[in-house]
C-alpha positions as CSV (number, residue, x, y, z in Angstrom):
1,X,103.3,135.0,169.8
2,X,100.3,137.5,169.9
3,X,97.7,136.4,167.5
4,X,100.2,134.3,165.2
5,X,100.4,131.6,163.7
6,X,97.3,128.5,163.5
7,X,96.7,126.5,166.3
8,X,98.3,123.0,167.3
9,X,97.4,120.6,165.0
10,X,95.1,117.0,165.6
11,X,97.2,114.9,167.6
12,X,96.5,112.3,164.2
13,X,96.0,113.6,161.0
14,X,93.5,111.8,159.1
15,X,96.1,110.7,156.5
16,X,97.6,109.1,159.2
17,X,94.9,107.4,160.6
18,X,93.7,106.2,157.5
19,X,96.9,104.3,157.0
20,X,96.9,103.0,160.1
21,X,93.6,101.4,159.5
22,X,95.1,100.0,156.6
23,X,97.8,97.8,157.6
24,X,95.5,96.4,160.9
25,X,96.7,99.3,163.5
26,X,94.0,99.9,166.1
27,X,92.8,103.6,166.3
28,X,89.9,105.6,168.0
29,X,86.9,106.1,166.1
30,X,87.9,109.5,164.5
31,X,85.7,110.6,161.5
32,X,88.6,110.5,158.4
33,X,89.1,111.2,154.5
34,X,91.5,109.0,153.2
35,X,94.0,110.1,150.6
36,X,93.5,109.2,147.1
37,X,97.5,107.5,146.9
38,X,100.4,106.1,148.6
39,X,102.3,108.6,150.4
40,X,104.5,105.9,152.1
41,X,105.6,102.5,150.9
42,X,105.3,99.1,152.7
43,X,106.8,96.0,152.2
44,X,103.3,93.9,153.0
45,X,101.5,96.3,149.7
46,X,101.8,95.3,146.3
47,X,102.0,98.1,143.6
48,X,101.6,97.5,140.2
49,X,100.1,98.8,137.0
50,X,97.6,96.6,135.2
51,X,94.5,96.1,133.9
52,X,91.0,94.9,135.3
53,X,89.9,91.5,134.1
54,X,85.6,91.0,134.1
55,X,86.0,88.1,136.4
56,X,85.3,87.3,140.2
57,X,86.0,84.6,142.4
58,X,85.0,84.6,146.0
59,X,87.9,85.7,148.4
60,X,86.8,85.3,152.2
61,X,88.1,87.5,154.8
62,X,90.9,86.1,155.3
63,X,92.8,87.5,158.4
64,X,90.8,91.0,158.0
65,X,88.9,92.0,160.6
66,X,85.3,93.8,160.2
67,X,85.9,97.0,162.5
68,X,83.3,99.3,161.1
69,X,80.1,99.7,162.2
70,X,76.5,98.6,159.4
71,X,74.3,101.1,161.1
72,X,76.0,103.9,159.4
73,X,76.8,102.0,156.6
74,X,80.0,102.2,154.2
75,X,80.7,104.3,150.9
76,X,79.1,101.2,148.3
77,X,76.4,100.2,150.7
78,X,75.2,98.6,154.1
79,X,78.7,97.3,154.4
80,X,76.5,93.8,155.7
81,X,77.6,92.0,152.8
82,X,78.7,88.2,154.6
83,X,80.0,86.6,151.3
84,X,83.6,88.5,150.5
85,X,84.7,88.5,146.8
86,X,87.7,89.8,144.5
87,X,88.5,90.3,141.4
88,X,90.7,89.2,139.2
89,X,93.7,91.7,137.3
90,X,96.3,91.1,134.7
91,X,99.5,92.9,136.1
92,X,101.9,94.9,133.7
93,X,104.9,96.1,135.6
94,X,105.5,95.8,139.5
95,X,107.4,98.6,141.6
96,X,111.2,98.1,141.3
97,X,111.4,97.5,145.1
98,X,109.0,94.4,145.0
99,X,110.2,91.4,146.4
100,X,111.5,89.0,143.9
101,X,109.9,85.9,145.2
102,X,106.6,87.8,144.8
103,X,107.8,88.7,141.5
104,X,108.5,85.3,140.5
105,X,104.8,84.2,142.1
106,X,103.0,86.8,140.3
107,X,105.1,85.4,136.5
108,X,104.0,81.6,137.9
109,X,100.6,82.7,137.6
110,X,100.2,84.1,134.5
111,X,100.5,87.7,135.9
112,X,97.4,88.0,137.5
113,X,96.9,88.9,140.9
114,X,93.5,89.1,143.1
115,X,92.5,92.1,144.1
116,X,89.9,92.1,147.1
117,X,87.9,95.4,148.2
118,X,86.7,96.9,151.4
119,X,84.3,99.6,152.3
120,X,85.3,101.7,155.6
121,X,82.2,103.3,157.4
122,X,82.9,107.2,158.3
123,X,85.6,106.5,161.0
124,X,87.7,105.0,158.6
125,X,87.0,101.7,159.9
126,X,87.0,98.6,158.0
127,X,83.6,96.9,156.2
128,X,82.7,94.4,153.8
129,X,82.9,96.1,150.0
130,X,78.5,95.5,149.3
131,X,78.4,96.9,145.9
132,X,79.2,94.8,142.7
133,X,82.2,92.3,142.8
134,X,83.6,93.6,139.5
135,X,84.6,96.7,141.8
136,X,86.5,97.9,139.0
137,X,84.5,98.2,135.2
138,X,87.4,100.1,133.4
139,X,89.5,98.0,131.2
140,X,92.3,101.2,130.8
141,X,95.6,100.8,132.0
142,X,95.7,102.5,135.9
143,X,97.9,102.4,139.1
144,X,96.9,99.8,141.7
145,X,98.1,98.3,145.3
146,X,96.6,96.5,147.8
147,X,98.2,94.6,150.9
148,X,99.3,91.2,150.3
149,X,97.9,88.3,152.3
150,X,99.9,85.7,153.2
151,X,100.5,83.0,150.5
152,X,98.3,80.4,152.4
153,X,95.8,82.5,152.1
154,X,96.2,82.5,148.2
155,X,92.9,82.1,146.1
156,X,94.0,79.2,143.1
157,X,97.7,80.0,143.9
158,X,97.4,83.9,142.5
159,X,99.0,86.6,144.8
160,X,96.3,88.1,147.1
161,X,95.5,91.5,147.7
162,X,93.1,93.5,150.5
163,X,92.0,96.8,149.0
164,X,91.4,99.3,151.6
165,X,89.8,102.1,149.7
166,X,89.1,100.8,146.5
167,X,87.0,103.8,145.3
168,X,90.6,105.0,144.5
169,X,91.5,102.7,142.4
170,X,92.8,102.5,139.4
171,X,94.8,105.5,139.0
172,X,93.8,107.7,137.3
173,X,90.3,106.8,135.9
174,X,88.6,106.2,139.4
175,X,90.3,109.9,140.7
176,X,88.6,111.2,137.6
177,X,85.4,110.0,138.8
178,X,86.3,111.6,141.9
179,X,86.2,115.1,140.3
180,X,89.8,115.7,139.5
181,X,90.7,115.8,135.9
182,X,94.2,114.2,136.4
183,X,94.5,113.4,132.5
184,X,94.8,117.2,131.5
185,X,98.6,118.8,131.4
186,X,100.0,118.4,134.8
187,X,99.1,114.6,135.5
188,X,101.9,112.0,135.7
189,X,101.0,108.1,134.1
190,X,100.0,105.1,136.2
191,X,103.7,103.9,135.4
192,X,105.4,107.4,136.6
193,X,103.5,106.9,139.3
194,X,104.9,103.8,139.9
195,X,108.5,105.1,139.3
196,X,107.5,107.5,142.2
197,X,106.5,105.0,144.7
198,X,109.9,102.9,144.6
199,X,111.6,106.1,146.0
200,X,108.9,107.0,148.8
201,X,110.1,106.0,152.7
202,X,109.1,102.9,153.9
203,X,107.0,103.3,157.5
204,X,104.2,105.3,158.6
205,X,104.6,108.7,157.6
206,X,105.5,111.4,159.8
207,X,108.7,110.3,161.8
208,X,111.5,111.8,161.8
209,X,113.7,108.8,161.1
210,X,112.3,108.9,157.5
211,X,114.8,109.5,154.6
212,X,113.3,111.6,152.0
213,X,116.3,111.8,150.1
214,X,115.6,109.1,147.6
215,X,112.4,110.9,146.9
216,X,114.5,114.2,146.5
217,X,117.1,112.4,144.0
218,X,113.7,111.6,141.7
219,X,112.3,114.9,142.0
220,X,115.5,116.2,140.7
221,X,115.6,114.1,137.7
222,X,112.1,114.6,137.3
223,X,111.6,117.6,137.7
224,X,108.3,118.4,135.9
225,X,106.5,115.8,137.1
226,X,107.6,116.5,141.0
227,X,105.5,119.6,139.9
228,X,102.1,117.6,138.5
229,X,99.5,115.7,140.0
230,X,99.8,113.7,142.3
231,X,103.6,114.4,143.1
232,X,103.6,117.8,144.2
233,X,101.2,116.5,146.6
234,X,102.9,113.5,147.7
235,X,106.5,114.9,147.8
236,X,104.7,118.3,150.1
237,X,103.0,116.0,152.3
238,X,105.9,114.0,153.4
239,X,108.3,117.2,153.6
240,X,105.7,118.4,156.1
241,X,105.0,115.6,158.0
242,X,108.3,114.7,158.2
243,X,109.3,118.0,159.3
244,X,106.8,118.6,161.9
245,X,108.1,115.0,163.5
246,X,111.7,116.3,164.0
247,X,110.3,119.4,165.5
248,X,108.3,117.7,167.9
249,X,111.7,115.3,169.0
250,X,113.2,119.2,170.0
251,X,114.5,119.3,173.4
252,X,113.8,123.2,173.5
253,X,116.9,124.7,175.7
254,X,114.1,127.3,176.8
255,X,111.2,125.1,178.5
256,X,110.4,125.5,182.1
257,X,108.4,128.1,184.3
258,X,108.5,131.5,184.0
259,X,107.0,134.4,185.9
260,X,105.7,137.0,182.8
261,X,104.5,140.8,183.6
262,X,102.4,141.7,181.6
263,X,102.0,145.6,181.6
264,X,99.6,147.3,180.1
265,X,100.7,151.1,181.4
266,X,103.4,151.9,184.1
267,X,101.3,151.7,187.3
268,X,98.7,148.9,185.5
269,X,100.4,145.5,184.8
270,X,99.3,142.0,185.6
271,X,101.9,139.0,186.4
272,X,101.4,135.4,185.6
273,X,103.0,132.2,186.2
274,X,103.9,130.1,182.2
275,X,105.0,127.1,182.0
276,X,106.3,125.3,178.8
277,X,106.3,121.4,177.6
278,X,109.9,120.4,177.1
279,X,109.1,119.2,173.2
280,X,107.6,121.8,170.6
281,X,103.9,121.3,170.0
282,X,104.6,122.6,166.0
283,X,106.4,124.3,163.5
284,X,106.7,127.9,162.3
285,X,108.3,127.4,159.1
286,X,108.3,131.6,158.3
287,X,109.1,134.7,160.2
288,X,106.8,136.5,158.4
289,X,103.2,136.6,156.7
290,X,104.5,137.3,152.9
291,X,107.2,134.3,152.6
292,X,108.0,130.9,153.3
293,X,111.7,130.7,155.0
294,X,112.1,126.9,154.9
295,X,113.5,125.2,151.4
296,X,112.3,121.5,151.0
297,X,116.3,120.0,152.3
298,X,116.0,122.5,155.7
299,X,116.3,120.1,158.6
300,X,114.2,122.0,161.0
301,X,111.9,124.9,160.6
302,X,113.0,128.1,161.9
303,X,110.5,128.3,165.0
304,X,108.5,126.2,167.0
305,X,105.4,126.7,169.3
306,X,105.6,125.4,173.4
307,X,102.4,124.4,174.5
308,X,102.5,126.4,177.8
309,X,99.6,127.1,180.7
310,X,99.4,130.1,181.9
311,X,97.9,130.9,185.4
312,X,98.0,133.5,188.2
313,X,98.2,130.7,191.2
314,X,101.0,128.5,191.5
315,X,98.7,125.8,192.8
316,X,97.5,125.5,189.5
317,X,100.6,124.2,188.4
318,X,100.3,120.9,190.3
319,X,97.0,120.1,188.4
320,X,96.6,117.3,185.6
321,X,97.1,118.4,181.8
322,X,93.2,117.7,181.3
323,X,92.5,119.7,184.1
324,X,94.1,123.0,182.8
325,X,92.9,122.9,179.0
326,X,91.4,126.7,179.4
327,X,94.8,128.1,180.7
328,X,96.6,126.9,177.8
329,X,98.4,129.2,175.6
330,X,101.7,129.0,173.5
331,X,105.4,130.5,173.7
332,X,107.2,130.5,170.2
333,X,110.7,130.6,169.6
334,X,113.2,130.5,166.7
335,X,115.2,127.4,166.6
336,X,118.6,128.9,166.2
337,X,120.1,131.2,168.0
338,X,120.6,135.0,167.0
339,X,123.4,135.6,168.6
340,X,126.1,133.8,171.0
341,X,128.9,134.4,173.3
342,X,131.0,133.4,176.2
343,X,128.3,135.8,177.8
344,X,125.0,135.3,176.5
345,X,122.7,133.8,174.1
346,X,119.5,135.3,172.3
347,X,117.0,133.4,170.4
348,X,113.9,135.5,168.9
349,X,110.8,134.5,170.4
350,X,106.9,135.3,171.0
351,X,104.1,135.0,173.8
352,X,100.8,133.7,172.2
353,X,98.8,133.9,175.8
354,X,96.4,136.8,175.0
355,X,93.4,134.3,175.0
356,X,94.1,132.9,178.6
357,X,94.7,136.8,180.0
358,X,91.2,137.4,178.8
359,X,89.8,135.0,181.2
360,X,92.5,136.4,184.5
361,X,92.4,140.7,183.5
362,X,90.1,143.1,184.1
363,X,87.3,144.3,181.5
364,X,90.0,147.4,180.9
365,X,92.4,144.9,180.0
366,X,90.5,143.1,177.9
367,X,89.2,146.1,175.5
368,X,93.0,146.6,175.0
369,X,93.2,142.9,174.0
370,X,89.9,143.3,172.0
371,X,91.3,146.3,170.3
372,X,94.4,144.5,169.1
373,X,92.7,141.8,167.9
374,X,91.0,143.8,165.3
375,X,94.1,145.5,164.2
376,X,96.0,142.3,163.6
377,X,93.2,140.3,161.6
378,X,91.6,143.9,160.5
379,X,94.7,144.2,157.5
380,X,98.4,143.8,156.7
381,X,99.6,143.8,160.3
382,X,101.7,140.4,159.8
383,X,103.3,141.7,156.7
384,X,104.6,144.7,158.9
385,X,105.7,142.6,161.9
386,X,107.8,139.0,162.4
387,X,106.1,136.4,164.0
388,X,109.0,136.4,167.0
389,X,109.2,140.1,168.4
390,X,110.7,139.0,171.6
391,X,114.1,137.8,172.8
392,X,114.9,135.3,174.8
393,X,118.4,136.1,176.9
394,X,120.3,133.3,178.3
395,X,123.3,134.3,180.5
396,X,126.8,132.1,181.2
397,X,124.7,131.3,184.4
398,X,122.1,129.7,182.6
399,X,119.5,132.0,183.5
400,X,116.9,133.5,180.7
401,X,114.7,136.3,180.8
402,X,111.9,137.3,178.1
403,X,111.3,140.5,176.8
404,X,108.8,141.5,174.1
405,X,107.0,145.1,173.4
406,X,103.7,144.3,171.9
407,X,103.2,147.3,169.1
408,X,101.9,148.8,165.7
409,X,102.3,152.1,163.8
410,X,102.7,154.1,166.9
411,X,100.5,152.3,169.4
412,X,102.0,150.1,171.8
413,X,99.5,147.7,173.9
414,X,101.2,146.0,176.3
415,X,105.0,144.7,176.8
416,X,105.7,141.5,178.0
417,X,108.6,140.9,180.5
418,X,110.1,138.0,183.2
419,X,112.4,135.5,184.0
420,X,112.7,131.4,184.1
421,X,112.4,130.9,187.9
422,X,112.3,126.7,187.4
423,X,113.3,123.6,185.3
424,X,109.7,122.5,185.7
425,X,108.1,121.4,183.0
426,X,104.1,121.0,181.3
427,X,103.6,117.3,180.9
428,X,101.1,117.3,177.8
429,X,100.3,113.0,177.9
């Protein structure tokens, strides 16, 4: 569309990356924040609620490996610390989806556990934990989990656990510390918490093979505290993620290349070559600027963004994805049709490739541009107009054409019109 919705997302979120660093998954050195809690569960993490004993023992590494980098140092210290150590817990009530042997283990040994911290440098990456061993001076009752080592790597026969961000832990005392008040009205227990957990996804979040409806069977029996602290996060965050992963497995029934005329008065137009990638890049979950169109149990969103480029010369076309990054631009379209026939079908849809016309139009051209710019981000223009003004026309042949008039109280800019002349498609890897 013109001047819509945000941009495309980081092809990681940092949530994401900090989970992968978490269970041992390699990953560039992005800078991160990691989240305070669990929004997936794993079958190699221990969660529990408990309570901090004053004792240490030494832990070694075990199989973890030091990834970070000392010279910018971790969030407790140098993060040179050689000598690794844990602490010990007393453990009050495990998740309801914990392994019963581990069960069993953790009842053998007097229901404590070992609980091992690690610092991460600003990339997320793994370092040793070089402040105090007692990492954790409450004795209050909190949420914990931490990845279980394998049993040989037991210390004195007690369950083992790798912390990766232990300046989250417990729940809720160390978030407090963090600045959020989670104990006020609108805060769920360390043992709701733990309730939540047993019904999150197993897996990395964000694909779209995730089932979510365990999650949305508790948040309907719980239905204020799907509304505290940290649910309402937890439960939006995976709705999201999981939604923007089907809408990225799209095959859109619209990609390919299309010649656009762009016209900005009868005898002045400009035409371009776009060409689409075959998945969506994003979502558009609204039509709109004033709602939101897409209830939590919605399958898909009801638009998605094409990464497309757009060029004047068909030579471009051949050129390598990392080659054509300043022609990029993005075609939007709703995900269901509007109408259908034997004859024809319409989807609504949107050209957002004002930024790469800049670069190819004359200075004329771009004061028109310039001039719609400030009327769209000047006031309410997205509460007057949908985010899909076009159509998209697909005939029993299997041809489409684009149409979409680009306007506002009156004043119309430019109109946008053309035709899919090919099946070939923008390969974004």
């Amino acid at each position: 569309m013109i001047y819509g919705m945000p941009r495309l997302f980081p092809p990681l979120a940092p949530i994401a990356i900090a989970l992968m660093v978490a269970v041992g998954i390699p990953v560039r050195a992005f800078a991160c924040s990691k989240v305070p809690y669990p929004i997936n569960r794993s079958t190699r993490t221990l969660y529990f609620s408990g309570v901090a004993r004053p004792d240490t023992v030494l832990a070694g590494p075990d199989t973890v490996t030091i990834t970070g980098s000392s010279w910018s140092g971790g969030h407790a210290g140098s993060g040179q610390r050689i000598t690794i150590y844990g602490q010990l817990f007393h453990v009050g009530r495990v998740a309801s989806t914990t392994d019963s042997a581990l069960t069993t283990a953790i009842a053998a040994a007097g229901h404590e556990v070992i609980l091992v911290p690690w610092d991460y440098d600003p990339a997320c990456r793994t370092l040793p934990y070089s402040a105090s061993a007692r990492w954790v001076q409450s004795s209050e009752v909190g949420f914990f989990h931490g990845v279980l080592r394998d049993r040989a790597h037991w210390i004195g026969g007690r369950p083992t656990l790798d912390v990766f961000d232990p300046f989250a832990e417990p729940y809720p005392t160390a978030i407090e510390h963090r600045g959020r008040v989670v104990r006020a009205h609108g805060a769920i227990t360390p043992d709701e918490l733990l309730d939540l957990i047993s019904s999150l996804p197993e897996g990395i979040p964000g694909t779209a093979e995730q089932d979510l409806e365990p999650l949305h069977v508790w948040a309907t029996r719980h239905e204020r505290l799907a509304k505290s602290y940290p649910a309402v996060e937890i439960i939006s965050r995976l709705e999201y993620d999981n939604m923007e992963a089907r809408t990225a497995a799209i095959v859109s029934p619209l990609a390919g290349t299309y010649r656009l005329t762009v016209r900005f008065k009868a005898d002045d137009s400009v035409v371009v070559l776009v060409r689409t990638a075959r998945h969506p890049s994003s979502m558009l979950r609204t039509l709109s600027g004033s709602t939101t169109e897409v209830p939590p149990s919605s399958r898909l969103p009801v638009g998605y963004y094409l990464t497309c480029q757009v060029t004047e010369r068909s030579s471009d076309l051949t050129r390598p994805y990392d080659d054509v990054r300043d022609q990029l631009g993005y075609l939007a379209a709703s995900t269901a049709p509007i109408d259908s026939s034997a004859d024809s079908t319409v989807w609504l849809g949107s050209a957002d490739i004002e930024d790469v016309l800049s670069q190819q139009v004359t200075q004329d051209h771009r004061a028109v541009l310039q001039r719609l710019r400030e009327v769209m981000f000047g006031g309410s223009y997205f509460e007057r107009h949908t985010f899909l003004p076009g159509r998209f026309l697909r005939n029993a042949a299997g041809q489409i054409r684009y149409e979409q008039v680009v306007e506002d109280q009156g004043t119309r800019y430019f109109t946008i019109t053309g035709e899919r002349i090919s099946s070939g498609v923008l390969d974004t890897q």
